[in-house]
N, C-alpha and C positions, 0 to 999 in steps of 0.2 A: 707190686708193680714191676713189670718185664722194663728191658732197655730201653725198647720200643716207645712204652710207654709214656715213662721218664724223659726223654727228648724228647718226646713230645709238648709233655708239660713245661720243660727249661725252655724250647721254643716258643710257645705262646706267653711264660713270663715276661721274656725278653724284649716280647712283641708289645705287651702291656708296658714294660718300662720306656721303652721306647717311643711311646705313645705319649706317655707322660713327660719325657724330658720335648718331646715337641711340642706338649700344650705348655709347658713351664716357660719354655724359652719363647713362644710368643705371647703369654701373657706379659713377662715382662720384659717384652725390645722397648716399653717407654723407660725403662731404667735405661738403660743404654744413651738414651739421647736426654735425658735429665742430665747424667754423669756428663756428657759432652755439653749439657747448656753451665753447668756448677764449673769445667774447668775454664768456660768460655767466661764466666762472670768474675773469674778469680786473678781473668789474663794470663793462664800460663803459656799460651802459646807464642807469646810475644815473649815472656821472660827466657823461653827457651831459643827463642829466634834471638834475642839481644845478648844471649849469653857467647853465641857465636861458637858453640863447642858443647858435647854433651855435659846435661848437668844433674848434676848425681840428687836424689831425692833430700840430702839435708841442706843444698844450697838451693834447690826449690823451695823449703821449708820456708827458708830464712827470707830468701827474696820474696816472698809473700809474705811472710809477718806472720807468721800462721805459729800458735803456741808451739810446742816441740813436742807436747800432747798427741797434735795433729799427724805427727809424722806419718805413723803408722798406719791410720786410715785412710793419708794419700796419696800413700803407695797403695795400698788396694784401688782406688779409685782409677790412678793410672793404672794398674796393671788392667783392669776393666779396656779402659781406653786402647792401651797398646793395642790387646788383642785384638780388639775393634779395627784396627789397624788409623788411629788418628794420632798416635804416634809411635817411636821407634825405641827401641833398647839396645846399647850396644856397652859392652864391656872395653873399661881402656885402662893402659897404666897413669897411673900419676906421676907427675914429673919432681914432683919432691918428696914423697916418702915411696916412691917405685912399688905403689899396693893398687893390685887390681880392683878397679871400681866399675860401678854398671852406673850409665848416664842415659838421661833422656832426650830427644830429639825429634826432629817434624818430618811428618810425612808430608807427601803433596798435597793429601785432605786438609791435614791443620795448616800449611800456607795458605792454603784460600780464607783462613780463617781468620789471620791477622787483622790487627786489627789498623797499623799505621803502613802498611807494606803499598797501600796503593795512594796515599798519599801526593806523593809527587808525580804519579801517572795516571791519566782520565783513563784510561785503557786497562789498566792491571786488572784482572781479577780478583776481586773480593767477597766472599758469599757472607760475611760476619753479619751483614746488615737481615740480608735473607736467614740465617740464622735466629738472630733477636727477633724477627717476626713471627717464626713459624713457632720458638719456645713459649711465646708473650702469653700468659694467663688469657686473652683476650679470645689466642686462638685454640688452647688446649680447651681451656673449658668447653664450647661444643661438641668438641669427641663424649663427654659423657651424656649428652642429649640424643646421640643417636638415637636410642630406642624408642624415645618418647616423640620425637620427631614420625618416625614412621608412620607412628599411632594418630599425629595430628596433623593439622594442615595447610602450616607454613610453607615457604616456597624454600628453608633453608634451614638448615640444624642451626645458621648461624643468626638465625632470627628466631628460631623455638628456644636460643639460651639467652641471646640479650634481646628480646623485643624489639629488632629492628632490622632491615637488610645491611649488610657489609659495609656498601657504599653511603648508605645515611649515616651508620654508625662513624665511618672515618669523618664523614662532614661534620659531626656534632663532638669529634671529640680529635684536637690538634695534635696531640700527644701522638696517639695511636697512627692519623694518617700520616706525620711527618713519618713514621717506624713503616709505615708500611711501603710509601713512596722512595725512602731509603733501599728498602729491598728489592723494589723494581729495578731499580736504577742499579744497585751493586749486581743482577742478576743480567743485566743488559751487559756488561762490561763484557760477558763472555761474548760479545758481538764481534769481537776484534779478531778471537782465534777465529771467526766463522768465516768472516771477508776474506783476512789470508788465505783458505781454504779452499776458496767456493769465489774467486775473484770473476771468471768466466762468467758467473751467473750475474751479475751485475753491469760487467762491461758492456757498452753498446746504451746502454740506457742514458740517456739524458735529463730524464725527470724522474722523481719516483717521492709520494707522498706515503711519509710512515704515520699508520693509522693508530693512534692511539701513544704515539709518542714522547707523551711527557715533556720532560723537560729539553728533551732531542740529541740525547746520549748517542740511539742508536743511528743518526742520521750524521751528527758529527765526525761520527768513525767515518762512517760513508765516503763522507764528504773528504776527509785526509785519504782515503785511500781512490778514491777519483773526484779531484777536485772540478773535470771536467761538468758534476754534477750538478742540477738544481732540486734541493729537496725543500719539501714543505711537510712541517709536523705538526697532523692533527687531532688533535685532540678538545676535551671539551673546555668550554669557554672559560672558566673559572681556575684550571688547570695551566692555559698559555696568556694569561691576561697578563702577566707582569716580564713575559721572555722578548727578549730582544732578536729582532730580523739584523740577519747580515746579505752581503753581497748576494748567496747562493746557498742562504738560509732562511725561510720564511716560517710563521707561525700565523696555524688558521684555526679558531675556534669554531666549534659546530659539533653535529651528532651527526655517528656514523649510519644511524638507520634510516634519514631523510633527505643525504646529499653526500658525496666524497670528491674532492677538491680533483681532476682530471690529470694524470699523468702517465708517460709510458709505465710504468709499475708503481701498483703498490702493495705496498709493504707491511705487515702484521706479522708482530711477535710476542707469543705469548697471549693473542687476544682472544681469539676462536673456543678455545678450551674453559672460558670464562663464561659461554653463553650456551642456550639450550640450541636443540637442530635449527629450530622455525626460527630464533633471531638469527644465527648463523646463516641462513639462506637469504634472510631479508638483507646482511651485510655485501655477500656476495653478490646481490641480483644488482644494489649500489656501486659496487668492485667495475661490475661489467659495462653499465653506463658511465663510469667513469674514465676509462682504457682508453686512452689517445690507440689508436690504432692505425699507423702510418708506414707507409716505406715496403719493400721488398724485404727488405733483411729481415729472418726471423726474429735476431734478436730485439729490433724495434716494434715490431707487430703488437707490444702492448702485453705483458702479465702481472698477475698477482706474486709475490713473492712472500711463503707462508714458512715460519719459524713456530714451531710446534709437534706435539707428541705424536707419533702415530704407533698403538700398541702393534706387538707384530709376536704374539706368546708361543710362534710356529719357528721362530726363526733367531728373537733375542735371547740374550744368557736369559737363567732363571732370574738371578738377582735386577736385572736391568728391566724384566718384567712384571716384577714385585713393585719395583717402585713407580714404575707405570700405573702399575693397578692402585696402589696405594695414594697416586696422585690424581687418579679417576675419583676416587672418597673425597679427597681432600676436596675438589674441587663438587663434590655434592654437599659438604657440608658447608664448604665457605657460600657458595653461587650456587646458579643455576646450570653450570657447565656440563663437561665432563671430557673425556681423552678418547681418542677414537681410532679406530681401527682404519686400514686403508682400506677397505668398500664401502665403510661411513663417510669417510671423507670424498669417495669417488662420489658416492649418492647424492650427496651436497653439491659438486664440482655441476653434474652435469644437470641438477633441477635448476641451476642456476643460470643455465646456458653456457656452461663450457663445455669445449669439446674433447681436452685432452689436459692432464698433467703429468709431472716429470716428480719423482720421492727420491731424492740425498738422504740415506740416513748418514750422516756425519760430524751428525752437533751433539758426542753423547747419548742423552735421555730423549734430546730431539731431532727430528728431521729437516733436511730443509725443502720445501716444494713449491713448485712452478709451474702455475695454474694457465691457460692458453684458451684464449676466447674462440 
């Protein structure tokens, strides 16, 4: 065999190993988020948050109760983690026997993850509850139904694995929807950076009915940051039967594909991405009869104001496009959804009879848009 040759063959090894360490390491990224549901169930992120100072892996031992057996494998497991970047490593002296130690510490991923940090604040961000959702046996188990899904002809992987759709499922079992509704709601709280952000887009508005609202987290914020506001949060009947109206708060039950309660905007977070194109159209066509549309000023003229994914694979990082795509899956296997592109969503906008919208991307994974009759 000539040089020639020989580099040749080192090149296409290389090319093969390389192949393989990228089918390895996507086989298994569910190790990656196991290892983060085992450190989430063990609470280390709070024991490192309470320690108030890096904490070396034998006083993480200890403050878990974990045998001394244990040690060693949780050091592997953080070091996993570290690298993950869900926490920190940093080297320090000890102030009593003056010997350098390495401790561990929170990133800004594992603060979102505490689990008593938003406690005393409606507002804080906390994703732990969105966490225990997304880890729950409930919702892993479907991922292994894909295939057989394909082959059959359910409306959802997540009814080809438990015989039933999502939303029956959570109705028949209180456990699961309390976890689930927990997670809406701790995923809402990132409402707060958004208003700070994007105050402009709301101001001017007087009325604005948030669709699908819950328990009216995101309408609360609202409301603290222009109190000037009348909102109504709607959602279905069973969902605001027990919430209390205040001054410049109201609760309407109903469904959104038969009527939406009339205000200068409304408001959907998170909803759109849950349903196929044709409900999604049948929402909006209700959007547009419902648009108080009054006044000169633009900004009273009446919009949709939409909190949602818009893929953009031309223009996001790779990784912020992955999870896009990744969140396109998720929501075939949970629903009927899916995540959409901005011509998808232009396409919807205008069979809908709009004539123009405005894309923020500034919420992260989501954008914020502003839909114009």
């Amino acid at each position: 065999m000539d040089l020639n040759d020989h580099h040749q063959s080192l090149g296409e090894a290389n090319e093969l190993f390389e192949a393989q360490a990228h089918i390895y390491g996507h086989f298994f990224k569910y190790a990656t988020s196991m290892s983060l549901g085992c450190a989430l169930e063990l609470g280390i992120p709070d024991i490192i948050h309470n320690h108030e100072k890096p904490i070396t892996i034998q006083e993480l031992v200890s403050k878990l109760n974990l045998p001394i057996t244990k040690t060693f494998h949780l050091q592997r497991l953080m070091r996993l983690l570290v690298h993950s970047n869900f926490f920190s490593i940093t080297k320090f002296h000890d102030q009593e026997d003056k010997v350098e130690k390495q401790g561990y510490g929170l990133t800004v991923s594992s603060k979102l993850l505490l689990k008593n940090a938003s406690e005393n604040s409606q507002t804080q961000p906390n994703l732990l509850p969105f966490a225990n959702l997304i880890l729950d046996p409930v919702i892993v188990t479907p991922w292994q139904f894909l295939g057989r899904w394909f082959r059959g002809s359910e409306s959802t992987v997540f009814e080809t694995a438990h015989g039933t759709p999502i939303w029956e499922f959570a109705n028949k079992n209180p456990g699961f929807n309390g976890l689930f509704n927990d997670a809406m709601a701790s995923d809402s709280k990132m409402m707060s950076l958004v208003v700070e952000n994007c105050k402009e887009i709301f101001q001017g508005v007087d009325s604005l009915v948030d669709v699908g609202g819950g328990t009216g987290l995101n309408a609360k914020i609202l409301l603290e940051a222009f109190p000037h506001m009348t909102c109504t949060v709607f959602d279905l009947p069973h969902v605001v039967v027990d919430m209390n109206d205040t001054t410049n708060l109201k609760y309407v039950g109903g469904d959104m594909f038969s009527s939406i309660p009339s205000a200068n905007a409304i408001f959907f977070k998170h909803v759109f991405h849950n349903w196929s194109d044709e409900n999604v159209l049948k929402i909006l066509k209700r959007c547009r009869e419902a648009l108080q549309l009054e006044g000169d000023d633009e900004r009273n003229k009446g919009k949709l104001v939409i909190i949602d994914m818009v893929v953009d694979e031309n223009h996001d990082r790779h990784e912020i496009t992955n999870t896009k795509l990744v969140f396109d899956i998720l929501m075939m296997v949970l629903v009927t959804g899916r995540e959409r592109t901005e011509g998808e969503w232009e396409k919807l906008f205008l069979e809908a009879g709009f004539n123009r919208y405005r894309i923020t991307p500034i919420c992260g994974l989501r954008s914020l848009m502003e839909v114009f009759p």
